[in-house]
PALUM-755138 format. One line per 2 residues: number of its first residue (from 1); their letters; for each residue x, y, z of N, C-alpha, C. Coordinates in steps of 0.02 Angstrom, whole numbers. Example, Ala and Ser with C-alpha at 12.3 -4.5 7.8 and 13.67 -1.06 7.14 Angstrom:
1> as> 660:-284:390:615:-225:390:660:-165:390; 642:-112:354:684:-53:357:645:2:394 $
This chain:
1> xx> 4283:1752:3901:4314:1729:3963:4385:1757:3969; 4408:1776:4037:4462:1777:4054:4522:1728:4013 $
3> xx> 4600:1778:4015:4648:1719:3980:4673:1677:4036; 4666:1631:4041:4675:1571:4083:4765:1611:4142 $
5> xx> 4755:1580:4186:4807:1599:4237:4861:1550:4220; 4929:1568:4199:4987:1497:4201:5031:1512:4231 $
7> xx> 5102:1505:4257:5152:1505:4253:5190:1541:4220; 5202:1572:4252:5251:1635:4223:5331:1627:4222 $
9> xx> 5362:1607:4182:5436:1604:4187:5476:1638:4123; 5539:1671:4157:5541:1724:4080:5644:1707:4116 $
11> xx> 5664:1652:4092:5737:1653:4093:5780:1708:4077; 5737:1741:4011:5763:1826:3995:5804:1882:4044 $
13> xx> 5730:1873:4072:5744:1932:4130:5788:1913:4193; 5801:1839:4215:5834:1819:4252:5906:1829:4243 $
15> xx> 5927:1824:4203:5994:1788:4161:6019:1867:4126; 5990:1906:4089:6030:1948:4058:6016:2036:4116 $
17> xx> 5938:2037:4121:5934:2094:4143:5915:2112:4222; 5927:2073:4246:5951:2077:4320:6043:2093:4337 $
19> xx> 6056:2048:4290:6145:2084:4288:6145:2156:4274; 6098:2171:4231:6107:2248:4211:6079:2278:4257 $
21> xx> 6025:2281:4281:5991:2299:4356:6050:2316:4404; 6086:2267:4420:6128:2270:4482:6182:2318:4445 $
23> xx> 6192:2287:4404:6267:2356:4384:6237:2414:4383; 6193:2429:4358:6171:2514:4351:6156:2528:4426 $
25> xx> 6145:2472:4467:6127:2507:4551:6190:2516:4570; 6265:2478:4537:6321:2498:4566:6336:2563:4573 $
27> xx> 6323:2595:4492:6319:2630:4460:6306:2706:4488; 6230:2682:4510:6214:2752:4531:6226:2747:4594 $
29> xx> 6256:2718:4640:6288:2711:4710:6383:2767:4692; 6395:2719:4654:6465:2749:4636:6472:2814:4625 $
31> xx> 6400:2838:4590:6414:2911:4548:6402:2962:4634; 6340:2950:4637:6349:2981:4735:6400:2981:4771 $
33> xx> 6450:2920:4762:6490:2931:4810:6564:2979:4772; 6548:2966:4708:6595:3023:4684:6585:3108:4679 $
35> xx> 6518:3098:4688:6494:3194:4702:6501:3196:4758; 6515:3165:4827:6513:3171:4906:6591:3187:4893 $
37> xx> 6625:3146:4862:6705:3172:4842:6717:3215:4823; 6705:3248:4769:6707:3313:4734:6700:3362:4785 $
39> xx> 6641:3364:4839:6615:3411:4889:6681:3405:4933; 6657:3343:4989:6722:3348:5009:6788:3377:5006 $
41> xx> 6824:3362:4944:6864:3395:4918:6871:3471:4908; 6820:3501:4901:6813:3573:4890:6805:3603:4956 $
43> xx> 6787:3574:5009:6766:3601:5081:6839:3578:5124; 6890:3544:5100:6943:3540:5145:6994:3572:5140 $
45> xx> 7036:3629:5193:7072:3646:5152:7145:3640:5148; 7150:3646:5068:7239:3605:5050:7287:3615:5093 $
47> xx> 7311:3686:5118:7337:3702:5150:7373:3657:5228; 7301:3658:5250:7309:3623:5319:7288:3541:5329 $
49> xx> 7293:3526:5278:7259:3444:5271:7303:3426:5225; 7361:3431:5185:7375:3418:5110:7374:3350:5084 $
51> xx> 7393:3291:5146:7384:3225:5135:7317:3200:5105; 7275:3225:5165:7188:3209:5134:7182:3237:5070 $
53> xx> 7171:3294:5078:7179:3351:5011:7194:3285:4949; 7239:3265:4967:7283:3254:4892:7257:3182:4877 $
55> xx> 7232:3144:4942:7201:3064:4944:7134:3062:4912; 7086:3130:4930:7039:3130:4893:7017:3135:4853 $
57> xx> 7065:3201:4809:7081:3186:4734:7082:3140:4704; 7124:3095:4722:7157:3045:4707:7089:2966:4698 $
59> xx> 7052:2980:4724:6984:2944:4764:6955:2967:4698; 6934:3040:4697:6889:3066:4641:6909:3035:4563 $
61> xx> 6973:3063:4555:6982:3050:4489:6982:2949:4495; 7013:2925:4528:7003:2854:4511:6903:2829:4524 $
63> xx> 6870:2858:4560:6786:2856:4535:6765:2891:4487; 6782:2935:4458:6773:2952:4390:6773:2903:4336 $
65> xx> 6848:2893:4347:6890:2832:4286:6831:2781:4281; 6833:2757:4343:6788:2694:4371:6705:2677:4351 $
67> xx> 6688:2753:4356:6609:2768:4345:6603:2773:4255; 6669:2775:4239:6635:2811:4156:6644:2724:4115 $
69> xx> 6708:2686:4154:6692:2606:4130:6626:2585:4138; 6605:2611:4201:6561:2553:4201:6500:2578:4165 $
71> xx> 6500:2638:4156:6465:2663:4087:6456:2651:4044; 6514:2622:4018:6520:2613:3947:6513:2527:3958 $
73> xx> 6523:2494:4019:6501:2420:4001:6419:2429:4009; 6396:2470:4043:6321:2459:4032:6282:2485:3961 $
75> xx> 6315:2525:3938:6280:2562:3875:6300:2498:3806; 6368:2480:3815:6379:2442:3730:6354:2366:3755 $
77> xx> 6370:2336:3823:6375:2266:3827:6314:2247:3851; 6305:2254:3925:6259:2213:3954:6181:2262:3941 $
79> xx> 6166:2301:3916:6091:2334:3873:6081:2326:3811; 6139:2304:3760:6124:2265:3695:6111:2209:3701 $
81> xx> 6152:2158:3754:6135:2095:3768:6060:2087:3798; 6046:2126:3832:5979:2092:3861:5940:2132:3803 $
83> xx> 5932:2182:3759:5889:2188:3735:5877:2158:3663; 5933:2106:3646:5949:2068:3583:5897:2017:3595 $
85> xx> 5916:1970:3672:5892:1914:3689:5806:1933:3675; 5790:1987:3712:5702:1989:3717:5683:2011:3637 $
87> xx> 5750:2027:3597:5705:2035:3526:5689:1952:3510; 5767:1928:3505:5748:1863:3481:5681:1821:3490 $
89> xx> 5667:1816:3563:5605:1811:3589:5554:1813:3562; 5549:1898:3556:5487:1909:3537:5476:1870:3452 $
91> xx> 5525:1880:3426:5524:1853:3329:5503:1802:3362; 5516:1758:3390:5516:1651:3408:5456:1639:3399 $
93> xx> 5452:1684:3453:5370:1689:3494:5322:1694:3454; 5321:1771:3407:5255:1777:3358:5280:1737:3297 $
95> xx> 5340:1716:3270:5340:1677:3215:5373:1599:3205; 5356:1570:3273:5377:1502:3293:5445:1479:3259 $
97> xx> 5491:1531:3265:5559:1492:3242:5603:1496:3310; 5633:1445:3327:5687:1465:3382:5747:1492:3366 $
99> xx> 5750:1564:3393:5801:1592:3367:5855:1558:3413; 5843:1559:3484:5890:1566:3546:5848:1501:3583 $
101> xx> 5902:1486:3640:5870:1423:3653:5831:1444:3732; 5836:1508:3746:5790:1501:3810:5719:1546:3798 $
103> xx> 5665:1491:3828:5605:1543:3787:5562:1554:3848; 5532:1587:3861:5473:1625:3929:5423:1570:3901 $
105> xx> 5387:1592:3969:5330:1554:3971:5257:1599:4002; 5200:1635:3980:5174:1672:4006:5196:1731:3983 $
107> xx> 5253:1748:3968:5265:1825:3962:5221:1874:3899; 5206:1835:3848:5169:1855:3817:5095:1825:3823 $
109> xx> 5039:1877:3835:4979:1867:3845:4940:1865:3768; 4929:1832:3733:4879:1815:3690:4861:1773:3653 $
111> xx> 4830:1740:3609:4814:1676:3579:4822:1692:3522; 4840:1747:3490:4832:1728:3410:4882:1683:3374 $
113> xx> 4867:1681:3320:4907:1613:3278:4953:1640:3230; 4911:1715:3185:4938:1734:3153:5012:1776:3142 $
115> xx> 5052:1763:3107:5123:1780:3156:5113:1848:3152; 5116:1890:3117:5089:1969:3116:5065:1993:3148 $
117> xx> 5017:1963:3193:4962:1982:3208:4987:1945:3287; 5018:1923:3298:5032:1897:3369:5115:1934:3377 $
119> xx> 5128:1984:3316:5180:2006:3336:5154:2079:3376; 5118:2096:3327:5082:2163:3347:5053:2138:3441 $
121> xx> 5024:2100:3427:4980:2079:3515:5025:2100:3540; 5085:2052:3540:5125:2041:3588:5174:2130:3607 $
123> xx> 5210:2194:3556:5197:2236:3545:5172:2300:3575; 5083:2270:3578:5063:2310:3612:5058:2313:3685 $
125> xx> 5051:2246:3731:5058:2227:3766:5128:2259:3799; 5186:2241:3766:5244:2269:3787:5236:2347:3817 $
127> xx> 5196:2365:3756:5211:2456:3747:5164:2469:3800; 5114:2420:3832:5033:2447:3881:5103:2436:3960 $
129> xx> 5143:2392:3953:5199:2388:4024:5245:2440:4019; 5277:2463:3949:5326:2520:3961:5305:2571:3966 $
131> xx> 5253:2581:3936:5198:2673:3949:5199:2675:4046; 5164:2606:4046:5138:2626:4124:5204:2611:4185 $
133> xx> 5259:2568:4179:5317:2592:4215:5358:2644:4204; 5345:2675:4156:5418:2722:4137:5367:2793:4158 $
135> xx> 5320:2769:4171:5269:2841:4209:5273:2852:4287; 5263:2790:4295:5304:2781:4370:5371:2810:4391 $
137> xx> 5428:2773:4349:5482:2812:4358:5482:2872:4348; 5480:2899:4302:5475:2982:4305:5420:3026:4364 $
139> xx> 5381:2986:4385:5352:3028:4429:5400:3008:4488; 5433:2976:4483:5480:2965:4569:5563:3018:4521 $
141> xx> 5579:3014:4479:5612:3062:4458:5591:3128:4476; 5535:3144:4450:5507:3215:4438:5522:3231:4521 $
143> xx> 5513:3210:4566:5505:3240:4626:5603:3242:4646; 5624:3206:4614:5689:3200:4651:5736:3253:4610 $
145> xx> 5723:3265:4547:5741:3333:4503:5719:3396:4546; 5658:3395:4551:5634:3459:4622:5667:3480:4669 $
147> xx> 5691:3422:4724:5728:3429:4751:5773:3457:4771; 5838:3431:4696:5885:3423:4704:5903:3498:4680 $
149> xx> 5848:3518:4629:5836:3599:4595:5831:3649:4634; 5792:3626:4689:5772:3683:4741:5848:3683:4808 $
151> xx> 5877:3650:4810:5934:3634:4850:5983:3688:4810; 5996:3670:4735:6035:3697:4702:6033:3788:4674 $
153> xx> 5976:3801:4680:5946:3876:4681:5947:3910:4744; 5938:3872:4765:5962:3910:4850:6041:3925:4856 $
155> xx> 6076:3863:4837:6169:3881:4838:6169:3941:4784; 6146:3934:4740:6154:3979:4700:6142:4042:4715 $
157> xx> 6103:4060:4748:6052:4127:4755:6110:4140:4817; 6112:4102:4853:6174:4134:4917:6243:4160:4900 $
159> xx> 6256:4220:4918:6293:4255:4900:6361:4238:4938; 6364:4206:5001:6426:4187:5029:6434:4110:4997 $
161> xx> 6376:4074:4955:6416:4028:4910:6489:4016:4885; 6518:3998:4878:6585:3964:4865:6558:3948:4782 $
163> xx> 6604:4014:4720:6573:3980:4656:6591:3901:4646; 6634:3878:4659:6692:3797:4642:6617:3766:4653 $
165> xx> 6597:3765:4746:6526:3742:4771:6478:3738:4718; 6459:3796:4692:6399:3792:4646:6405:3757:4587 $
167> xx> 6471:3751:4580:6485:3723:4503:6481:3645:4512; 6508:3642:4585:6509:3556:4569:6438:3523:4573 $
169> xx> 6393:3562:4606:6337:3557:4623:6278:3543:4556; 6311:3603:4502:6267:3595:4453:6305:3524:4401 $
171> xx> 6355:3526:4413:6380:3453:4375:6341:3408:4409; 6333:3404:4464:6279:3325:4488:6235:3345:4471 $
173> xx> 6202:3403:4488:6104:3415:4446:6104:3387:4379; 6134:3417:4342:6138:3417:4261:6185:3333:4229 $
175> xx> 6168:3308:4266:6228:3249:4267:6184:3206:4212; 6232:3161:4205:6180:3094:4142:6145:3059:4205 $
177> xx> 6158:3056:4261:6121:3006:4307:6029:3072:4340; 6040:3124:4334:5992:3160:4360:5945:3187:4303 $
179> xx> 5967:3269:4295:5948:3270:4222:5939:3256:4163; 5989:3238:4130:5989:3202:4089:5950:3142:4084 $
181> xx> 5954:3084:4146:5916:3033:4154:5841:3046:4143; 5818:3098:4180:5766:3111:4200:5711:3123:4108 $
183> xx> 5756:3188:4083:5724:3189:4002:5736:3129:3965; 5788:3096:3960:5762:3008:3939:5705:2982:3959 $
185> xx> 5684:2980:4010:5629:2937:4043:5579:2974:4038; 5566:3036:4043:5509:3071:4017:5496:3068:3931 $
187> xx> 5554:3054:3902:5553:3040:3815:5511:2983:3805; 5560:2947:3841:5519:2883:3840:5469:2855:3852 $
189> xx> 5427:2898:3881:5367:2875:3930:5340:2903:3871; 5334:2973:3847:5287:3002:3782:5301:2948:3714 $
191> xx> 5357:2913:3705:5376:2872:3647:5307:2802:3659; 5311:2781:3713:5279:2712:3723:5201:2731:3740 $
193> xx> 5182:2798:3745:5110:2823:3734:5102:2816:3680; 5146:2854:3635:5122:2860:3559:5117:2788:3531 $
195> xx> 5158:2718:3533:5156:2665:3500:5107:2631:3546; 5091:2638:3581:5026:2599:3605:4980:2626:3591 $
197> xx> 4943:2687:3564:4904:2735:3553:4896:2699:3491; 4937:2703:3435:4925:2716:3367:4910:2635:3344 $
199> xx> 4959:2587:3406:4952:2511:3389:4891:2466:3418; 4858:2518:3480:4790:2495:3474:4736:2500:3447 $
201> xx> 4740:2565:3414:4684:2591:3363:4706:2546:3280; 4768:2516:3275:4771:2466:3221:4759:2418:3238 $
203> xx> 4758:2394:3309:4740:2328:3310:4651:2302:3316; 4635:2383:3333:4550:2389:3356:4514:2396:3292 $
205> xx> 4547:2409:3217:4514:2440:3152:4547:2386:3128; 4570:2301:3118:4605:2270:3077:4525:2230:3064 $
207> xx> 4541:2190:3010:4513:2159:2965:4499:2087:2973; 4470:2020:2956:4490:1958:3000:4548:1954:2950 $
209> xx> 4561:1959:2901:4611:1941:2857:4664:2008:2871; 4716:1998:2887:4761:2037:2900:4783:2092:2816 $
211> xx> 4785:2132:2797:4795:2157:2719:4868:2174:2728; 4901:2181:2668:4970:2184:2670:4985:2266:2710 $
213> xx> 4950:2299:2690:4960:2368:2726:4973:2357:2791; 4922:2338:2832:4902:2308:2882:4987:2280:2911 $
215> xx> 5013:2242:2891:5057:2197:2917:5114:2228:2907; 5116:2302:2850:5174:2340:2853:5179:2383:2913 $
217> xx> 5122:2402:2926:5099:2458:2980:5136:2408:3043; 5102:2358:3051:5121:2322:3093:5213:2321:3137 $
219> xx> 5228:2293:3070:5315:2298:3061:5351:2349:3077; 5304:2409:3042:5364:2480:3060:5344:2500:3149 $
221> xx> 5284:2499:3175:5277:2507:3223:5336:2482:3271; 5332:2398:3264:5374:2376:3291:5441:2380:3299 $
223> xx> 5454:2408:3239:5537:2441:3231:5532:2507:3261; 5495:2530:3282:5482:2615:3282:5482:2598:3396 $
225> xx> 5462:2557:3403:5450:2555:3480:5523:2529:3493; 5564:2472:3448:5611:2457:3477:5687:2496:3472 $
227> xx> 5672:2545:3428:5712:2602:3401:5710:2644:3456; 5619:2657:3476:5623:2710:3550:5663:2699:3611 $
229> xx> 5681:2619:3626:5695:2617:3666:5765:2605:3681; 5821:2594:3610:5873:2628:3595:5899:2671:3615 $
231> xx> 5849:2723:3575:5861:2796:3580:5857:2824:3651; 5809:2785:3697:5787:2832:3753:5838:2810:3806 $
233> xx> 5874:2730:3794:5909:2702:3837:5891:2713:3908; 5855:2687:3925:5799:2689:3986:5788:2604:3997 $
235> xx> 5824:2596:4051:5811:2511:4071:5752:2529:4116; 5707:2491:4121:5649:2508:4152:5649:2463:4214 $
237> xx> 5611:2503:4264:5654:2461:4341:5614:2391:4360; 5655:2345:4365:5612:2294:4382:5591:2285:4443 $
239> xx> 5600:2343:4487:5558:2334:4554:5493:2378:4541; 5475:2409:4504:5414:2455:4494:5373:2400:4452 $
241> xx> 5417:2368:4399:5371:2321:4369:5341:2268:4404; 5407:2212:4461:5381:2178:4502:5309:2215:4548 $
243> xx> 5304:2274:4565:5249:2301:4599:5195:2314:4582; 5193:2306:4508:5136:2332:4452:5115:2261:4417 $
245> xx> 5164:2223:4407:5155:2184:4359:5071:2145:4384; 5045:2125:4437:4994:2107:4461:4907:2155:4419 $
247> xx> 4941:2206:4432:4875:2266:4404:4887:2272:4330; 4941:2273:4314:4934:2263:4249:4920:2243:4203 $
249> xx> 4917:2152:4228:4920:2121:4198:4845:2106:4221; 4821:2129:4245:4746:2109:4240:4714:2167:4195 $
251> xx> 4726:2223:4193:4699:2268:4143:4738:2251:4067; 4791:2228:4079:4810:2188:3992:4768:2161:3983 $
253> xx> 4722:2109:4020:4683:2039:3995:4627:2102:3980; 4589:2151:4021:4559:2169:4010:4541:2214:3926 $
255> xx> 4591:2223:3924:4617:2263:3844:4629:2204:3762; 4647:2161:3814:4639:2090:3759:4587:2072:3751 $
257> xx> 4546:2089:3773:4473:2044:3786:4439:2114:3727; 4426:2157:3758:4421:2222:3712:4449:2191:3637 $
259> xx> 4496:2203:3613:4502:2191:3562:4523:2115:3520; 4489:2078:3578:4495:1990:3535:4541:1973:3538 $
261> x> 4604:1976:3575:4671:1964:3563:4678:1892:3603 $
């Protein structure tokens, strides 16, 4: 039978990573409006404007300043914080200790008892939502890299181009918010294939008695997915998830059911 329908409440995601949501939308609002500056700036000229000229500068370098704080509050503060809270979680969860005092309800789909073995569930489950949103995003990336590539090869290829033009142009292509972003999220999407790949074929070949191998495999996996997502620093969007989370979560039950979970 189906896993029963409940109530879904995850204080987690309310409380730590919706703050991070909105700052990184500041974020990538801010960084646009500092490449529209940069342009600007390069298309006016000093000469006959020097006030603007010199205001826009002035605009740029203080959104620079501005954009690289809030960089650095999203990379050390508010993406360790929310991703501390959902570890804690998850430990509570598969090994009934309260680490932290706010706990979801629903967010993890499965019944097992065994803590190992409901760490792994829970795990894979994670890794069956980050494979399939972070595929999403990159396919709405992939098209907007195209784009922005084919825009930028054209300035390039034109010979009455303005070099300053092309240069600032390839600083936004090649930027941490475009390119750069873009091979994170494609990293990441191949990272959370591979740990759902390798952690369903352990969870589909386990034993009723869990063996110590078994529960090491288990462990490093789990360090190995939450390491990926460190490394890939890829907040995964919660409006693609809100849009998915419905289909997903019915082919999760379907995949639980598959393997007894």
């Amino acid at each position: 039978m189906p896993l029963e329908k409940q109530v879904k409440i995850d204080p987690i995601r309310k409380r730590y990573y919706r703050p991070l949501d909105l700052v990184e939308m500041w974020a990538g609002g801010l960084f646009y409006v500092v490449a529209a500056l940069s342009f600007a700036a390069l298309a006016l000229d000093r000469q006959e404007y020097p006030r603007t000229y010199d205001s826009l500068h002035i605009l740029f370098i203080v959104g620079v300043i501005f954009h690289f704080i809030v960089g650095i509050f999203i990379r050390l503060y508010l993406t360790p914080r929310a991703e501390d809270k959902r570890r804690q979680e998850l430990i509570s969860n598969s090994f009934g200790a309260s680490l932290l005092h706010e706990r979801t309800i629903g967010y993890y789909n499965n019944k097992q008892k065994l803590p190992f073995l409901r760490l792994g569930a829970s795990v894979l489950e994670n890794s069956f939502f980050s494979k399939s949103i972070s595929l999403e995003m990159a396919k709405n990336m992939r098209f907007k890299m195209m784009t922005y590539s084919i825009i930028w090869i054209f300035v390039a290829l034109n010979r009455s181009s303005d070099l300053s033009l092309i240069a600032a142009a390839a600083q936004v292509l090649f930027s941490e918010e475009l390119f750069a972003g873009w091979i994170r999220t494609e990293w990441s999407r191949t990272r959370f294939e591979g740990i759902y790949d390798e952690l369903y074929q352990l969870m589909h070949n386990r034993r009723g008695n869990l063996e110590r191998k078994i529960r090491a495999n288990i462990l490093y996996i789990v360090l190995k997915y939450e390491a990926g997502k460190a490394y890939g620093g890829v907040n995964l969007s919660t409006g693609i998830f809100e849009k998915m989370n419905s289909s997903l979560t019915e082919e999760w039950n379907r995949i639980s059911l598959t393997l007894n979970l």
